[in-house]
N, C-alpha and C positions, 0 to 999 in steps of 0.2 A: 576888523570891527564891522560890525553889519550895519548897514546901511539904513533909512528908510525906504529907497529903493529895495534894497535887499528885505526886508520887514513886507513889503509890498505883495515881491513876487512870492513868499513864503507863503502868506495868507492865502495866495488864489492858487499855488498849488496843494496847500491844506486842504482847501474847500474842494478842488476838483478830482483831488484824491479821497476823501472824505470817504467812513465805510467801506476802502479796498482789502481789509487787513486779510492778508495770503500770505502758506507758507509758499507760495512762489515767487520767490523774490526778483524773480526775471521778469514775471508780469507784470510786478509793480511797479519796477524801475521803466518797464516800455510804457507805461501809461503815463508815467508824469511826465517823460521825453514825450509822449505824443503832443504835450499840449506845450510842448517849447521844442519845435523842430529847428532849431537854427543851432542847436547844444550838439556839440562831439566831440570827441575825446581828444580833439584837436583845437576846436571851439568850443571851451567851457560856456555856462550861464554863470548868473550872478544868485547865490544860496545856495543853504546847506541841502536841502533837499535835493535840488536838480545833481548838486556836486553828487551826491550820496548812487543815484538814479544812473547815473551815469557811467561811476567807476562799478555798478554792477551790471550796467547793460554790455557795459563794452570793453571790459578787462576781466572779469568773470569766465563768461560765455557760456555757464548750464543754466539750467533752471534751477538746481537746489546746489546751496551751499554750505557750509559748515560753520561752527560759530564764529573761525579762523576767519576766514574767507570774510567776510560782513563785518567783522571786528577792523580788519586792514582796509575793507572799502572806506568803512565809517570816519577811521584815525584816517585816510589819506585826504579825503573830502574835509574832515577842521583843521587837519594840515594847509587844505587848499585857499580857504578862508585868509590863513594868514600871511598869504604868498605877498602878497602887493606892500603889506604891510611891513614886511620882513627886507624885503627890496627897498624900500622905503627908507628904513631904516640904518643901512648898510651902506648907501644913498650918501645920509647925511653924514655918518660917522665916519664915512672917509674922507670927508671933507676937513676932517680936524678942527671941528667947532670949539671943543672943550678940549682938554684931557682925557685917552683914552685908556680904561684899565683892562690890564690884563691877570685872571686870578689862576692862576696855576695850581693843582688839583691834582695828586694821585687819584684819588678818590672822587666819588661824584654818586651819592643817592640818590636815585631821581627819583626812583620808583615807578607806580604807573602813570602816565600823563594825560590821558583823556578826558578824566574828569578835573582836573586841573586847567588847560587847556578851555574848555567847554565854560568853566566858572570864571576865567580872566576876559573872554571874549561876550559873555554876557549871554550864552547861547544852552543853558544850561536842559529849560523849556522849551525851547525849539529842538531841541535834539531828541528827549523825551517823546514828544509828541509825533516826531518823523519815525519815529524807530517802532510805535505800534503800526503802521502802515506792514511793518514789515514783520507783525507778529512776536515782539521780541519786546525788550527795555533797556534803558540805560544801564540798570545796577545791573544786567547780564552782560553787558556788549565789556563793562568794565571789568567783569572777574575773568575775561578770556585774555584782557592784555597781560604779559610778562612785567613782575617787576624790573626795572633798568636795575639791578644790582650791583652796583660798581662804586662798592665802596663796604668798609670793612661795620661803620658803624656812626657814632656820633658826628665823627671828623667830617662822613661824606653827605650825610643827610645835610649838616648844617651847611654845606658849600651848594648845595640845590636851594637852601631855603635863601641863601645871599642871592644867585642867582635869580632866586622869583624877585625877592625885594632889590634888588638893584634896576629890573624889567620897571616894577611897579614902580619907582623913583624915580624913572626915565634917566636914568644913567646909562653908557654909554660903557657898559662891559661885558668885554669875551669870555668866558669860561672856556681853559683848554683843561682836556683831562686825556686819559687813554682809552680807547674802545673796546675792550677785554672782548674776546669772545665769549669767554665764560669769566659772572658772575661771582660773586661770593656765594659759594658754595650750598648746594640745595643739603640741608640737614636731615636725615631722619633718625629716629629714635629707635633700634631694637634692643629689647631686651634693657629695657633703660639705658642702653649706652649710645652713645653719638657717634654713626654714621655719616661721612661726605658722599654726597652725588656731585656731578658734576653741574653747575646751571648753564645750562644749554638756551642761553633768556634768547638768544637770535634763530632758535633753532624754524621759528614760523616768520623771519624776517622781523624789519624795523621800520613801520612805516615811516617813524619820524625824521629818518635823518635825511639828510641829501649827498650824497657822495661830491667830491670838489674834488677833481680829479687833478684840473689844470693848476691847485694849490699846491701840490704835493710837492714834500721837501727831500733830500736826502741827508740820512744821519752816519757820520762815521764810527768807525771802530777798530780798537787794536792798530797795526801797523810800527810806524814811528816817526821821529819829528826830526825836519834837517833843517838848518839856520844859514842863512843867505846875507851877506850884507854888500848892498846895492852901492853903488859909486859915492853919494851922501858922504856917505858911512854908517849909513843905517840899518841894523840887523831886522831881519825879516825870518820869520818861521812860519815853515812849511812843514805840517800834516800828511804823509804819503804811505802809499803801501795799505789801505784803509779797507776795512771793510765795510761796503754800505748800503743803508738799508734805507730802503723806502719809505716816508711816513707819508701816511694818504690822511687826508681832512674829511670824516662825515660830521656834518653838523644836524646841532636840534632845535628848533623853533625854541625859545624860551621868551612866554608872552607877559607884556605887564598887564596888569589890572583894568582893566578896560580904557586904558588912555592911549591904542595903538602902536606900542613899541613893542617890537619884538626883537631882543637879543639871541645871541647865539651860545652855543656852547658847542665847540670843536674839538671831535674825541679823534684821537689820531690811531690809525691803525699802524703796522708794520707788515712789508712785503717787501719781498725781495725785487734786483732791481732787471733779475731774470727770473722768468718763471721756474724754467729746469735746464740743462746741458742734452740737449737735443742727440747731440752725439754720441753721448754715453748712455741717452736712454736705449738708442736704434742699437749698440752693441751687447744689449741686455742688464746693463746694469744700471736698474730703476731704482736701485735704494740712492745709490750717489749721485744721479741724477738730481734729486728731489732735495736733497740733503740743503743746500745753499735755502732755497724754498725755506723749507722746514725749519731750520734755524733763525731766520729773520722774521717766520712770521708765529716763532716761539715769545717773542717779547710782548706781544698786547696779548700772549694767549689766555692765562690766566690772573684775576687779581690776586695778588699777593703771593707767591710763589713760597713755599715754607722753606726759609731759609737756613734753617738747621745745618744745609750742609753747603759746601763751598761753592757746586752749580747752584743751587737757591739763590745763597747773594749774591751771585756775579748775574744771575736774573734780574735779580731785583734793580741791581744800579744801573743793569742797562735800562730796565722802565723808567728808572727817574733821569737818566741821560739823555735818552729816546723822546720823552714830554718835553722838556725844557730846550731840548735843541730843536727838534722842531716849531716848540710854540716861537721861540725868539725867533729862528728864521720867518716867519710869517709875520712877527711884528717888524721887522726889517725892511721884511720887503715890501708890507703895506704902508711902510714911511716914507720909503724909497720912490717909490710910486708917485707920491703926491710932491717931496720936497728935493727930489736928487740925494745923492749921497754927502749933503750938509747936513752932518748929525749935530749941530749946534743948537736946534731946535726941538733934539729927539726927546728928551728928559722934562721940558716944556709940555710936550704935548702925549706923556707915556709913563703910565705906572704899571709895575709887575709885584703884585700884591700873591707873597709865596705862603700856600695856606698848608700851615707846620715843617717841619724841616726836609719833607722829603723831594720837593722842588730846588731846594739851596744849591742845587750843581748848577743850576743856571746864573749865578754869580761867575764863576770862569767861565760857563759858556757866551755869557755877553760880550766877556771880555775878548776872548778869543775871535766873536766872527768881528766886535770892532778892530782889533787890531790884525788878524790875518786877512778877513776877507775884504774888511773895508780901508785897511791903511793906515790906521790913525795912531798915533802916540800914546803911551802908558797913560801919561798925566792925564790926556784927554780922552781917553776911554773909561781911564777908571773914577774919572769928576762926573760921565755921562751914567756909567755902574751904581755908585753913589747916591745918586741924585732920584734915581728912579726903581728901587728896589727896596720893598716893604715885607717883613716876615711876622707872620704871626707864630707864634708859638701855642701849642695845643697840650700838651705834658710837662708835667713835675717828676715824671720818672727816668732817671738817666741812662734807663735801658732802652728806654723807646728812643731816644736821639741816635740818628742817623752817625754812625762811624764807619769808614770805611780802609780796611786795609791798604795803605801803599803799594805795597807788590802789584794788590791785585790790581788797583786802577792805574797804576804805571803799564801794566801789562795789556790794558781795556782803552785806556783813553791819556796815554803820556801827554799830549798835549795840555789837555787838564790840569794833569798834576802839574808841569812844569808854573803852568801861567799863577795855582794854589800855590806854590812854592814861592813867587815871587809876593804875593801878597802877603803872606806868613810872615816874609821878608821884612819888606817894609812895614807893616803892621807892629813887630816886636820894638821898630825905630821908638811908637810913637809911646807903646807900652813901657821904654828905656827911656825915655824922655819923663814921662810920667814919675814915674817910678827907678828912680837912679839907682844900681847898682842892690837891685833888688830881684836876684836870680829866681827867685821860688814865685812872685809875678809872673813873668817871662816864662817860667814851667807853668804855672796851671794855666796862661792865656793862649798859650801859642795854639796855632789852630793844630800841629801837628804834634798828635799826642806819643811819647816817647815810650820806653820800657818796653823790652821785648821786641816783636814785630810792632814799626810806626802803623799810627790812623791818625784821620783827619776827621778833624770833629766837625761835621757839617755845621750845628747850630752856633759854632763859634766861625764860622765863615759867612754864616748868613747873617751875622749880629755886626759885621766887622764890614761888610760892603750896605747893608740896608739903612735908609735915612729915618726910619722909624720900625719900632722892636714892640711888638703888643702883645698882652694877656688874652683871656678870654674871662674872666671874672675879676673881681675884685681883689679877693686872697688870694688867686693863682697867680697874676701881677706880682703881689706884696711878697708873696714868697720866690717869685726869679727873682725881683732888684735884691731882696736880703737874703737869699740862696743859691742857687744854681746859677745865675749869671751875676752876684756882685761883684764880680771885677770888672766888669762892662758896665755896670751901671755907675759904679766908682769913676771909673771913665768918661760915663756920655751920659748921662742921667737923663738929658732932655732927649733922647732916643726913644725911650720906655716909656709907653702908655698903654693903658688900659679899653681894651672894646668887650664889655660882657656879652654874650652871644645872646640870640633868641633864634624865635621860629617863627614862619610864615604863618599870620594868622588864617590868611586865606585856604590855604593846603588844611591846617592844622585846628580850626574849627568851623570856617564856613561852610566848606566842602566833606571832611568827614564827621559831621554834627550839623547837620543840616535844620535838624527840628530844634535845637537850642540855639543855634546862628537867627534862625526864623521868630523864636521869644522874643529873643533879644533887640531885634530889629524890629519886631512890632512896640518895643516901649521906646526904646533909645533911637529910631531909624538905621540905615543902613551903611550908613557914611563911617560906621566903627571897624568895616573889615580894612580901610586904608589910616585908618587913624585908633590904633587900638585903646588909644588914652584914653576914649568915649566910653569906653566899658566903665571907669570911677561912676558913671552915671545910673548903674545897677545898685549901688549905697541905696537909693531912694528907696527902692523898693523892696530891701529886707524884711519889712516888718507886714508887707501887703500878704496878706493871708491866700489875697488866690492867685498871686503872682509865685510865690512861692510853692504852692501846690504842683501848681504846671511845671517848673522849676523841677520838681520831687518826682513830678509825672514822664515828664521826657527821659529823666537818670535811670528810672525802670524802664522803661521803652527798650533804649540804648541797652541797659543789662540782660534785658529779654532778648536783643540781638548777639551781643556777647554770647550768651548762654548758649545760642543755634551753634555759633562757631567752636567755643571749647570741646561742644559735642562733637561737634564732626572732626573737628580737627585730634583730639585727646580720648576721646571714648567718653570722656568724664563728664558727669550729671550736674552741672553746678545750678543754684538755685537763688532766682534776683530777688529773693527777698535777705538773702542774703547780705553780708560786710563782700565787696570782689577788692580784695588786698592784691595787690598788682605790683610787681620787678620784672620789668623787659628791658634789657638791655645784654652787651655786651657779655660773657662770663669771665669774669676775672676776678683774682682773690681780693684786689683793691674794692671790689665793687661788694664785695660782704653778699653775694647770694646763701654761700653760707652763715652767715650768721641770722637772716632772713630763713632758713633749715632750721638750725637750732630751735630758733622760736615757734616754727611749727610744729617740735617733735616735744618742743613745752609743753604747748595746748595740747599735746596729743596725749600726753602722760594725765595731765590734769582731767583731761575726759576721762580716762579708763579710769582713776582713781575717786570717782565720780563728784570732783571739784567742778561742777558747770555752774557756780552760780554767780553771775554778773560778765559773764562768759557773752558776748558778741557773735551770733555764728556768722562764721566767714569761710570765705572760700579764697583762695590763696593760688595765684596763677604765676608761676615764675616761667620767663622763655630768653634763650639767648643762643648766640653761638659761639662754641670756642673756638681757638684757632687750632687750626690741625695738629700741631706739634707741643699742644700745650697739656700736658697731660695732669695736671693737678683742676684746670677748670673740666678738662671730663669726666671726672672723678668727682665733680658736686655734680656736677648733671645726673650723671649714674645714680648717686645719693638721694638728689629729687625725686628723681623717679621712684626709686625705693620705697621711701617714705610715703609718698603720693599715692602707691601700690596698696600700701601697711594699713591708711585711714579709708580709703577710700573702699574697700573691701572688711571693712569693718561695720556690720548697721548698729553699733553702739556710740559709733562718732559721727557718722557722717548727718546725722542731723546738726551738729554744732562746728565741725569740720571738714571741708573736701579741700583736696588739692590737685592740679594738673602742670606737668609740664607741658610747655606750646612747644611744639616742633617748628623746625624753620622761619623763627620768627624775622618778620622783613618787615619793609614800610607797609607794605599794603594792612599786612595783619594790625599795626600799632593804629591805623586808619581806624579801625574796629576795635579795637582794645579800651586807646583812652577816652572814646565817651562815656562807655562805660562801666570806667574803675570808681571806684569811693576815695579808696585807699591807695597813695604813690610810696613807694618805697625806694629809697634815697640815700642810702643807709653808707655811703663809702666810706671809707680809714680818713676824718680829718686830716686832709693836707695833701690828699693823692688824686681826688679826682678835678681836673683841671677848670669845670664848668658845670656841663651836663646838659643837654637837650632836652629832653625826656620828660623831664624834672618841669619842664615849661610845658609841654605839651600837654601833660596832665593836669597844673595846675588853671590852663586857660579854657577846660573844658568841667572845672567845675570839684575837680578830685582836692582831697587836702594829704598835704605830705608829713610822712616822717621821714624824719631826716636830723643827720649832724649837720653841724656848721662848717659846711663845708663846699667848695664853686660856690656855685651860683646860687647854693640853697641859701647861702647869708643874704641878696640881696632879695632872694623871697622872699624873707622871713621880713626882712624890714617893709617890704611893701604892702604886706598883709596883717603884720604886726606877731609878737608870739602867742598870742590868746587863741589865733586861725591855723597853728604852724603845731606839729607835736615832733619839741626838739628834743635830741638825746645823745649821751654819750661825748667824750675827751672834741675838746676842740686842738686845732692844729700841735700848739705851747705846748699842751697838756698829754698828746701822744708824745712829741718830743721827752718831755720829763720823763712820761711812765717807762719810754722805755727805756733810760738810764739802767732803773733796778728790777726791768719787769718779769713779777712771776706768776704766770699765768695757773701755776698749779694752782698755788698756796689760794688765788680768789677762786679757784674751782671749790678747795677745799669748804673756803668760806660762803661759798653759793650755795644754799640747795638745790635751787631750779637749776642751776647749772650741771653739779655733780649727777642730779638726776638724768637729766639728759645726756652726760658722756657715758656714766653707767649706761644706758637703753643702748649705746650706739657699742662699747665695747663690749655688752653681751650680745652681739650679731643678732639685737632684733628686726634689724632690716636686713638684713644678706645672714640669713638661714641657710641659702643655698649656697652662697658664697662666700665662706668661710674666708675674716682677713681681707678684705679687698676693701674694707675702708679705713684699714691700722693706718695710709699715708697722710689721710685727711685727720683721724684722730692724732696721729702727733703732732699734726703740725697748729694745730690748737692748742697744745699744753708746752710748744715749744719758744724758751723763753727767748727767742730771736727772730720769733712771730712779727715780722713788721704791719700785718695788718689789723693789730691789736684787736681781733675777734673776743677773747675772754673778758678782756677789760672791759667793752662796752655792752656786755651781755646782759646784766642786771637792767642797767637803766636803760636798754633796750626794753625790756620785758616790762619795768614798771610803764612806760611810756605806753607802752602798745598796749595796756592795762586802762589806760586814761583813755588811748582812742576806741576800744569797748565801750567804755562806759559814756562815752561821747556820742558814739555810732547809737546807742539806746535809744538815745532824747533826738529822735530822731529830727525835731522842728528845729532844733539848734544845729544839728547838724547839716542843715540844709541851706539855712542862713549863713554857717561857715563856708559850705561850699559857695554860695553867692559870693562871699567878698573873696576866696580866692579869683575866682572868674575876673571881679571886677579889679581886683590887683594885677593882673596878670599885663595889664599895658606895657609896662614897662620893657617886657621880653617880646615884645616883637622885634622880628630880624630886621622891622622898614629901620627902628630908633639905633640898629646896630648899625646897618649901613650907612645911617643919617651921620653916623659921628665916624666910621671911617671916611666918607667923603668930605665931613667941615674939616677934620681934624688928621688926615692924612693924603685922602688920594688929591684933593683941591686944595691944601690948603696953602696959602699965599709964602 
């Protein structure tokens, strides 16, 4: 945090640098070192200036640098800022003042951190202002950093946004994740079909982290497990024959809001625990040399490895083996430290809050170093298991739940399975107790699933050791206790509770919506980026004629900068006077992008057939990534683009229609996106999407949504009321029902806009060239075991997006709508989510 001292010395090297602006950036940096000689690269000063001056006098060493170069000096210099405070911090938390959480994390969005960073620390203008000295700007020095990619989507962005709001609440939690060397995957677009690049996000370095060498843990693997029993008569199991791999700790600043806490988030790498075989390189053979190398430090290489094939998931379980065993050995050993090996206090002073089921192996792996490494007895490791192990649950879909083969992890981590075994064990005791003489209980609880080759159900291991089981929405809650987990919740009812997610307000409009953060703070003051309740205090001025103008003014600004990037980024012309109808997210068939197609290739009909009248022109921006093996979401992508291709090369439509798909869409681009969208599209299969992020981030910047009833879009709708909300389509009950007898022809039949639109698509008016190459998507819309009931919600799709036209017209009303989304949107800050998992879970008495 800066100081007034620090405010001090900033002023008078402003002033003595005043008018130096050179692209010699070595001259600049020696002039503000002239006038503070006591600074070296050994002996810092105190500010960002002198820090900045320094790390390019004297770690540089040219005169010209490159954006790279100035970008790393700049991130290491507000790196530098937070050092004292970071020590500080780390200081007091191991002193175990409170309860210490620990969030476990495949995933981790971070995205870029500069400007996050620079707005926690309050240094937003002083960085601005230092950086003309040097010929340059902020909003440049930010588009040369890499996004942090390390994370597939929703899951990971909202674990960075806990992260900031756990900083900002002065809580006292670690984020461990994996340090992937490459990213979720760089997308490009050819020929409308999706491309992977590798993301190479470290290929310029990380200024942010700090390598913790002396942390590092070792993780086993394979081998097998021999049982010893000591004089007592107490059995003891021994782990040997192991292979083991080195997990190394880089950490990253993670600052709170101007109140000097800075947490950490520790990404563990893998390395081997020898470089190479020295001997077999000197007798020429460098492939097997290297080979131990290369294999260990295949597990942090990529996020998410496509598991399709049997090396995929035997990758993938060793990353989620790989995080959890080293994150626990490090909370071990930092308890170890301070209280001896009396873990009587460990569960007192220790939460591992497991964020969706792919951390859950860390239930036997506690067990294991309590009982091998540390000594301790079943009962009393598994009351200390127990007691301090919290699992959220992120999916409704039983595909996404972690299963994992027997053979394989018998064969990967026997120790494991043995110690799952005995829990499974005892676990059926309690279910046979429950439930007497009630075999088909017993079959669907057991953690180990039968028929065929066994698996273990990880989120039935994680339901069965955790002292609290949470949603992330309201219906995604009410449908695990009455679906997917009631037999557990039959069981343990007071386990299950509900944490609806949100988003950092600060990342998510202070920072990427600067000139609406700035409105808003000139009517309501600024105290609303830590308290987003304050925003209800926007109500007042709905009806102010020139508060609302400015309000109208800023949403074109923001669309005018939109419009820069669709161009550059898509080729595509879009126009802010425009409807910017906006789907970014994820591509998945639960997420209806196609049905979000459909409706474009509506309006696209209704233009050629010169239907324009009450017609809204909009422009329609879909972007996402599939997963690599997923071949029915690249097959809408494909389609997008098509489509997109078809209007947009049309000059009969594109005055009432354009379209583009965004390539590579990541955090940074959604930074730019959702100031300025109008339109949020929300549109998933009631009952499939678990929550939504997205959903929030648009709605706090002012966008009004369509959307079903479904996550989190129900508690929108309730905080903006339905009159602000344009709802459509089957709620949860009501997909259930349809698709009892669902036939998606027969309402084709009965649709015209419908029939019209599969007609366009099955006379190959998008793929002229491509003859057939969209027959898997068309059948899979007229096919009546369609689970993501795309035909059924088609009509009331259309009438709806009908209504938001003739809404989008009037334009004064629509702008006052946007107002009260903004001022609703309190409720989805991430601070009020972490507020109720620390009353209601990590603290609670």
């Amino acid at each position: 945090m800066t100081t007034a001292k620090d405010n001090a010395n900033v002023d008078n090297t402003n002033a003595s640098v005043s008018g130096r602006k050179s692209n010699n950036h070595m001259n600049v940096a020696a002039e503000i070192l002239a006038d503070h000689p006591n600074c070296s690269l050994s002996e810092p000063c105190d500010g960002l200036s002198i820090s900045l001056a320094r790390h390019i006098h004297y770690e540089l060493c040219r005169d010209e640098h490159d954006k790279h170069e100035l970008f790393n000096a700049l991130a290491l210099s507000v790196k530098e800022q937070m050092l004292e405070n970071w020590r500080q911090t780390r200081l007091k938390d191991n002193q175990y003042p409170q309860k210490q959480i620990a969030y476990l994390s495949l995933e981790f969005l971070m995205g870029r951190a500069l400007g996050n960073a620079l707005l926690s620390l309050d240094m937003t203008e002083e960085a601005q202002k230092i950086l003309t000295e040097y010929s340059t700007n902020l909003e440049d020095m930010e588009q040369v950093e890499h996004d942090a990619g390390l994370g597939n989507g929703g899951l990971g962005r909202l674990a960075a946004c806990f992260l900031d709001s756990c900083a900002s609440l002065d809580l006292p939690v670690t984020g461990y994740g994996i340090r992937y060397q490459y990213g979720m995957f760089v997308q490009k677009i050819i020929d409308g079909y999706q491309v992977e690049r590798p993301d190479r996000w470290l290929r310029n370095g990380n200024p942010w982290e700090v390598r913790i060498s002396n942390h590092s843990v070792s993780v086993p693997f394979y081998g097998h497990t021999e049982t010893h029993v000591n004089k007592p008569g107490n059995r003891h199991h021994v782990w040997v024959n192991t292979q083991n791999v080195l997990a190394i700790p880089y950490d990253m600043p993670i600052p709170g809001f101007k109140n000097k806490r800075i947490n950490t988030l520790r990404l563990w790498k893998a390395e081997a625990n020898d470089e190479f075989d020295l001997s077999e390189f000197n007798e020429g053979d460098y492939t097997e040399a290297v080979a131990t190398k290369n294999l260990a430090e295949q597990i942090t290489m990529v996020l998410y490895p496509n598991d399709a094939s049997v090396n995929g998931k035997e990758l993938r379980l060793k990353q989620q083996y790989f995080l959890s065993s080293a994150s626990l050995q490090d909370l071990l050993a930092r308890y170890v430290r301070k209280f001896g090996k009396d873990f009587s206090q460990f569960s007192t002073y220790n939460v591992m809050q497991l964020n969706d089921t792919h951390p859950s192996i860390a239930v036997p792996e506690l067990m294991r170093l309590l009982l091998d490494q540390y000594g301790l007895g079943w009962d009393e490791a598994w009351k200390i298991t127990t007691q301090c192990m919290a699992y959220t649950n992120h999916t409704l879909l039983p595909e996404a739940l972690e299963r994992w083969s027997v053979p394989m992890m018998k064969n990967m981590l026997p120790r494991i399975v043995e110690i799952i075994l005995e829990i499974n064990a005892r676990f059926l005791e309690v279910v046979a107790h429950k439930w007497p003489e009630d075999i088909q209980k017993l079959t669907e609880m057991s953690i180990i699933e039968e028929g065929g080759e066994q698996h273990i159900r990880m989120a039935y291991l994680a339901i069965v050791a955790s002292f609290s089981v949470n949603g992330v929405a309201g219906l995604h809650t009410q449908l695990l206790k009455e679906g997917l987990f009631n037999n557990f919740y039959q069981l343990w009812p007071n386990k299950f509770n509900n944490k609806t997610n949100g988003v950092t307000p600060r990342r998510w409009l202070a920072f990427c919506n600067p000139k609406l953060a700035s409105l808003i703070s000139r009517q309501l003051g600024d105290k609303w980026i830590n308290d987003l309740s304050l925003l209800t205090g926007l109500n007042a001025f709905i009806n102010d004629k020139a508060f609302v103008k400015d309000w109208a003014q800023i949403k074109y600004e923001n669309k005018q900068a939109l419009t820069k990037f669709v161009k550059q980024q898509c080729g595509v012309e879009f126009d802010p006077k425009m409807m910017f109808d906006v789907q970014v997210k994820r591509i998945h068939e639960y997420k209806r992008q196609l049905l979000n197609i459909l409706h474009v290739i509506h309006l696209y009909r209704r233009i050629l057939n010169g239907d324009t009248q009450n017609i809204a022109p909009r422009c329609v921006l879909i972007g996402g990534k599939a997963a690599p093996g997923y071949a029915m979401a690249k097959q809408i992508i494909k389609l997008a683009n098509n489509v997109a291709h078809m209007i947009n090369s049309d000059p009969k439509v594109t005055p009432y229609l354009r379209m583009a798909f965004l390539p590579n869409y990541n955090v940074s681009a959604m930074e730019k996106i959702c100031p300025g969208t109008d339109l949020s599209e929300q549109i998933s299969t009631a009952g499939k999407e678990a929550s939504g992020t997205g959903n929030m981030k648009f709605m706090m910047n002012g966008a009004l949504t369509i959307g079903t009833l479904d996550g989190a879009n129900i508690e929108m709708l309730e905080e903006v009321g339905k009159e602000n909300f344009f709802l459509f389509g089957l709620d949860a009950s009501q997909v259930s029902q349809t698709r009892i007898n669902y036939n998606p022809q027969q309402i084709i039949e009965q649709s015209k806009a419908l029939s019209g639109v599969m007609n366009m698509l099955k006379s190959g008016h998008f793929n002229l060239e491509e003859p057939g190459i969209f027959d898997h998507i068309i059948n899979s819309i007229v096919d009546p075991h369609d689970q993501w009931m795309t035909a059924a919600d088609f009509d009331s799709y259309c009438l709806t997006q009908d209504l938001v036209a003739k809404t989008y017209l009037d334009q004064d009303s629509w702008q006052q709508m946007s107002i009260k989304n903004t001022a609703a949107s309190g409720r989805f800050s991430s601070d009020n989510t972490i507020a109720g998992y620390r009353d209601e879970i990590w603290m609670k008495k």
